[in-house]
C-alpha positions in Angstrom: 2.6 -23.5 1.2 2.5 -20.8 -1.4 1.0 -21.2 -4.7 3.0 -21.7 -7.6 1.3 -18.9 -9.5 2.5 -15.5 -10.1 4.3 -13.8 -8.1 4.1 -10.3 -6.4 7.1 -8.0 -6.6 6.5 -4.4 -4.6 9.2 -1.9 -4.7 8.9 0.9 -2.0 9.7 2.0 1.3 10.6 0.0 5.2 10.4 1.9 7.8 10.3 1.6 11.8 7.2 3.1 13.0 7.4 4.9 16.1 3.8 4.9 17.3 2.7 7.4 20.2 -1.2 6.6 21.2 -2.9 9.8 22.7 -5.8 10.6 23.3 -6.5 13.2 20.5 -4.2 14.8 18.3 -2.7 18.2 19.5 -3.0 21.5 17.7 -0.3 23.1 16.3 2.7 24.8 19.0 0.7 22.4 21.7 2.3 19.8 24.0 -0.2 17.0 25.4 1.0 13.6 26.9 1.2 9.9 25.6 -0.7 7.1 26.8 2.0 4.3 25.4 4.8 4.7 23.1 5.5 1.4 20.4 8.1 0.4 17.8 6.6 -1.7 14.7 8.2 -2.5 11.1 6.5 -0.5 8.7 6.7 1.8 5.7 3.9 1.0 2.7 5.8 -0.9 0.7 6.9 -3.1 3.7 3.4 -3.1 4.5 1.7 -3.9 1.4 4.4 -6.5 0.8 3.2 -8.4 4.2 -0.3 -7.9 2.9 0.5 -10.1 0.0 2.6 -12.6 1.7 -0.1 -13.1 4.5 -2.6 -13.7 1.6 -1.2 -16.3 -0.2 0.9 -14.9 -2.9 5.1 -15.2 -3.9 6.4 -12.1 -2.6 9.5 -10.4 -3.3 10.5 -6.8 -1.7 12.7 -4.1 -3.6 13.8 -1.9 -1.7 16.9 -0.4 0.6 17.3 -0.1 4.9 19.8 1.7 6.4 22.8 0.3 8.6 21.6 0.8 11.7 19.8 -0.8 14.4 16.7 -0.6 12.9 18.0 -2.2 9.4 18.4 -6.1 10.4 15.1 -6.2 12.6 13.4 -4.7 9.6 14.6 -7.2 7.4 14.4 -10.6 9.6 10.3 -9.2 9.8 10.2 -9.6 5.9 11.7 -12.7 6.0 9.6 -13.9 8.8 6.6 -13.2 6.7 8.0 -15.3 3.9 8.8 -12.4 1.6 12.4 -12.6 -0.3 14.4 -10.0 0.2 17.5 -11.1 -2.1 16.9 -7.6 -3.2 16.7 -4.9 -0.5 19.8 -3.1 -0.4 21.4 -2.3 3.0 22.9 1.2 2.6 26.1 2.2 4.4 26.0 5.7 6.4 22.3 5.9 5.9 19.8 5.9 8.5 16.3 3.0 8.0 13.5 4.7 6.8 11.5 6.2 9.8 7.9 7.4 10.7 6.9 9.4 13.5 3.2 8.4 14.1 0.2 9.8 16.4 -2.6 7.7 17.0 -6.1 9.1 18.8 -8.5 7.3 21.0 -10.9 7.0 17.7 -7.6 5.0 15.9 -6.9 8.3 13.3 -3.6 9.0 12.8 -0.8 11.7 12.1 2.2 10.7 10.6 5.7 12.2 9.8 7.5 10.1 7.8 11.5 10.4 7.3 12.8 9.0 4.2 16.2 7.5 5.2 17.4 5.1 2.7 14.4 4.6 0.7 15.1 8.2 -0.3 18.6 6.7 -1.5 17.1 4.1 -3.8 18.3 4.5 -7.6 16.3 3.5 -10.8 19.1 1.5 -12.3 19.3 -0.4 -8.8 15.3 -1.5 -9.1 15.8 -2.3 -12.8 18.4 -4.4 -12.0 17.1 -6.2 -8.9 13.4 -6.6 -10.0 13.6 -8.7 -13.3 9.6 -9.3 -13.0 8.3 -12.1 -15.7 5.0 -12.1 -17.7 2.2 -12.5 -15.6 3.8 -11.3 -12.1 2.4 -8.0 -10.3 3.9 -5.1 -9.8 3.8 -3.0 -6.7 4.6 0.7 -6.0 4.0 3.6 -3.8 5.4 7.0 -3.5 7.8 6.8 -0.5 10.8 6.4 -2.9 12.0 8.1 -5.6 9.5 8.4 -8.9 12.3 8.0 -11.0 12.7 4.4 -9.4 8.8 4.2 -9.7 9.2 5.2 -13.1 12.2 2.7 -14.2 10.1 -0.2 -12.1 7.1 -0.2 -13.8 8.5 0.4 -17.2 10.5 -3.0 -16.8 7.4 -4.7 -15.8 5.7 -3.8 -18.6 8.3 -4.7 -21.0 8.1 -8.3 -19.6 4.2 -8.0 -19.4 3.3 -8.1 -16.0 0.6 -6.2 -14.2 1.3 -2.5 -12.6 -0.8 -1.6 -9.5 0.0 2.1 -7.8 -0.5 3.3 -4.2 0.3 7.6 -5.3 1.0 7.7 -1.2 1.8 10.3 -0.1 -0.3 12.1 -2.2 1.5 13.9 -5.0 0.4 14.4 -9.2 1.6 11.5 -11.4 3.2 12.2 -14.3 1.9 11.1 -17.5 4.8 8.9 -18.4 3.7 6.8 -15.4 0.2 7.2 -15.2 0.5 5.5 -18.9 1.5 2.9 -17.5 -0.2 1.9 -14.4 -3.4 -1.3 -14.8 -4.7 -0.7 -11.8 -4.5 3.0 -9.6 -5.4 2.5 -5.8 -6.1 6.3 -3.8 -8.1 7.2 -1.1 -9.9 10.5 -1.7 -7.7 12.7 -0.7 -4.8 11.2 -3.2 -7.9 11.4 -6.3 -8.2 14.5 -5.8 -4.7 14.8 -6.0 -3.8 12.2 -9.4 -7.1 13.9 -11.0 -7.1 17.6 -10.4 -10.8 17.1 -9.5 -12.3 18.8 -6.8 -13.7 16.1 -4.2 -15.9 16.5 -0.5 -14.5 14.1 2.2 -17.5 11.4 0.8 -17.3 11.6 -2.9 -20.4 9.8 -4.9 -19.7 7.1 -7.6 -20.3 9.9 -9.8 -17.8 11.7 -8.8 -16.1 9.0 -8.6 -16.3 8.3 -12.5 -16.1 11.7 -13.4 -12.5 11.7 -11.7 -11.4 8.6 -13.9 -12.6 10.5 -17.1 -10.2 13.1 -16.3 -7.5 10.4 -15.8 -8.6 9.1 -18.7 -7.9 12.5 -20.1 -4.1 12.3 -19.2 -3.4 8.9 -20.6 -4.9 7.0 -17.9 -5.8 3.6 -19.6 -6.3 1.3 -16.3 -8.9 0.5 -13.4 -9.2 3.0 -10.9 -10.3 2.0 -7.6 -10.8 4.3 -4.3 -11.0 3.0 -1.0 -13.5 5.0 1.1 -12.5 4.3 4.5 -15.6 2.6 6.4 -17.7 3.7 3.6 -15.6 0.8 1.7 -14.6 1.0 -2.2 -15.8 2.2 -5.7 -14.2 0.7 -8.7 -14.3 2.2 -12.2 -13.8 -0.4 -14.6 -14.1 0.5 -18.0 -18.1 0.6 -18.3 -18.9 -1.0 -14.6 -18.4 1.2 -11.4 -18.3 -1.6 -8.6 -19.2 -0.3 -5.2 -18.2 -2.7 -2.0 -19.6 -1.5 1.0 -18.1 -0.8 4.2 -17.5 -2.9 7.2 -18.8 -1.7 11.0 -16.2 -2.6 13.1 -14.4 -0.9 16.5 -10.7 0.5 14.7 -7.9 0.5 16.8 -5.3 1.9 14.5 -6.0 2.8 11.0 -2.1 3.2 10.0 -1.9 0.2 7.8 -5.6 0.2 6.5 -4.6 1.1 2.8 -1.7 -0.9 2.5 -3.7 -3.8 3.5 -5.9 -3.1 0.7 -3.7 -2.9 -1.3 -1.8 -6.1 -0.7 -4.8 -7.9 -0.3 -5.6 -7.0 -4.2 -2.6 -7.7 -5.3 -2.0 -11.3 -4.2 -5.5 -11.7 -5.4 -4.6 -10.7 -8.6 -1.8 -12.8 -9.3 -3.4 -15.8 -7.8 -5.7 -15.6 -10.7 -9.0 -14.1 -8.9 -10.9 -11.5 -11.1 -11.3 -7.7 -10.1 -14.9 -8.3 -8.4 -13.8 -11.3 -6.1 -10.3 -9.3 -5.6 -12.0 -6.3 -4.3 -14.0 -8.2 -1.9 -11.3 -10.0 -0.5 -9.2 -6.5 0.0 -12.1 -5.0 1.7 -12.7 -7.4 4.7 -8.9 -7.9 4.8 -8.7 -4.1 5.5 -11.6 -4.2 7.8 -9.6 -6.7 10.3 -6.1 -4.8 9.9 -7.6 -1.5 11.7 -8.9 -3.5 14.8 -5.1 -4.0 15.8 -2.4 -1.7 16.6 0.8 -1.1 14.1 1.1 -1.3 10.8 3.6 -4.5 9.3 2.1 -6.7 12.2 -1.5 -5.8 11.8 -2.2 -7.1 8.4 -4.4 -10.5 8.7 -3.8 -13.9 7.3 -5.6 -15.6 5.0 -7.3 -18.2 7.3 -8.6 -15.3 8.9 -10.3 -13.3 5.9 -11.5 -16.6 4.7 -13.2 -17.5 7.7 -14.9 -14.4 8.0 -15.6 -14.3 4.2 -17.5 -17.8 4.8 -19.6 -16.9 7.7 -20.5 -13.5 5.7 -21.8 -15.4 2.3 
């Protein structure tokens, strides 16, 4: 049964993955064969919304499919996972979001991802269909359109709910939204991005903090918190930097490892848990997703984070 408490409402993209699994990733103008080829919903904000569900929070999607074949699978998955989807658009003439991926023998990936009808989504259609209340938490990404974003989170902080952004695929954020984002979620690659700083491939905590400063810089007023891969997460929150370690584990696929995260934090969040308990939860939550293949049907259940939580503690 799901809790009465706040609810999670993500707006952002549903796609059909198309996964190829090969045993390392070619090099440009090369052809190499497959070892299998798979078809799994998908698309970050699909994902991240599953995430939530899964963890124990009220989700609702925002978002658009296409009308193809793709488009009612896509959508009986969400509602599968418990997630209401009153507000995902079907678009006529417009192909489901789709994404090409490669994954290695190691579980890195390559992906293409083609827009579809999450490139069709309008801000006055997310205004309209989100109507977020005080207290809920609000979910984006970048695989729709940042007016959408834009409109979205603007909305939810008229009615005072909480604004948590995934900048994937990396790209700048303008100031308009940065201003209004609580909590910012990047891997290094998209810090470096948002920030304009100059980061390795294992940035410190210093470096770490010295990126939020320059957020800071451009109106950034939130938490910012940076998942590290297997090195885990660092958190900058206001005076405290939180650093959660890593997990060891054998990853299969790492595809859905962020959105996990992501969704995992969220739900925490509006179930009431505070940021250091939150983080924690995310982490191992992430840790389980990459030890199975696909994205939307990798992310864990709660049962199954708790009961590695408990024999952890």
């Amino acid at each position: 049964m799901k809790s009465s408490a706040a609810r999670v409402i993500v707006a952002g993209s549903i796609n059909m993955d198309i996964v190829a699994q090969v045993q390392r990733h070619p090099v440009p103008g090369e052809t190499i064969s497959g070892t299998s080829l798979a078809y799994f919903p998908g698309g970050k904000g699909a994902n991240q919304a599953v995430a939530a569900s899964r963890a124990g929070a009220e989700v609702a999607m925002v978002g658009a499919v296409g009308d193809d074949a793709f488009g009612p699978n896509l959508l009986e998955f969400l509602r599968s996972n418990s997630i209401d989807t009153s507000a995902i658009e079907v678009k006529a003439s417009t192909p489901t979001g789709t994404a090409l991926i490669i994954v290695d023998a190691t579980g890195e990936n390559s992906i293409v991802v083609v827009p579809g009808a999450n490139g069709a989504i309008q801000a006055d259609d997310v205004v309209q269909a989100a109507a977020p209340q005080k207290g809920d938490v609000l979910v984006a990404q970048f695989e729709t359109p940042l007016s959408a974003t834009t409109a979205f989170f603007a909305t939810g902080r008229t009615a005072g709910a909480a604004c948590i952004l995934n900048p994937a695929p990396a790209a700048a954020v303008p100031q308009e939204l940065l201003a209004q984002v609580d909590v910012l979620v990047v891997n290094e690659t998209e810090l470096g991005v948002v920030s304009g700083a100059s980061l390795g491939d294992s940035p410190t905590a210093a470096e770490i903090r010295a990126a939020h400063d320059r957020l800071k810089a451009l109106g950034f007023t939130g938490c910012l918190v940076a998942t590290l891969g297997a090195r885990g997460a660092i958190t900058v929150l206001g005076d405290r930097v939180i650093e959660i370690a890593g997990r060891r584990v054998n990853a299969v696929d790492t595809t859905g490892a962020g959105d996990c995260f992501v969704g995992y934090l969220s739900s925490s969040l509006a179930l009431g848990q505070d940021m250091d308990k939150a983080l924690g939860v995310a982490n191992v939550a992430a840790s389980l997703c990459v030890q199975r293949p696909g994205a939307g049907p990798s992310m864990p259940h709660a049962a199954e984070v708790d009961s590695l939580m408990s024999v952890e503690t």
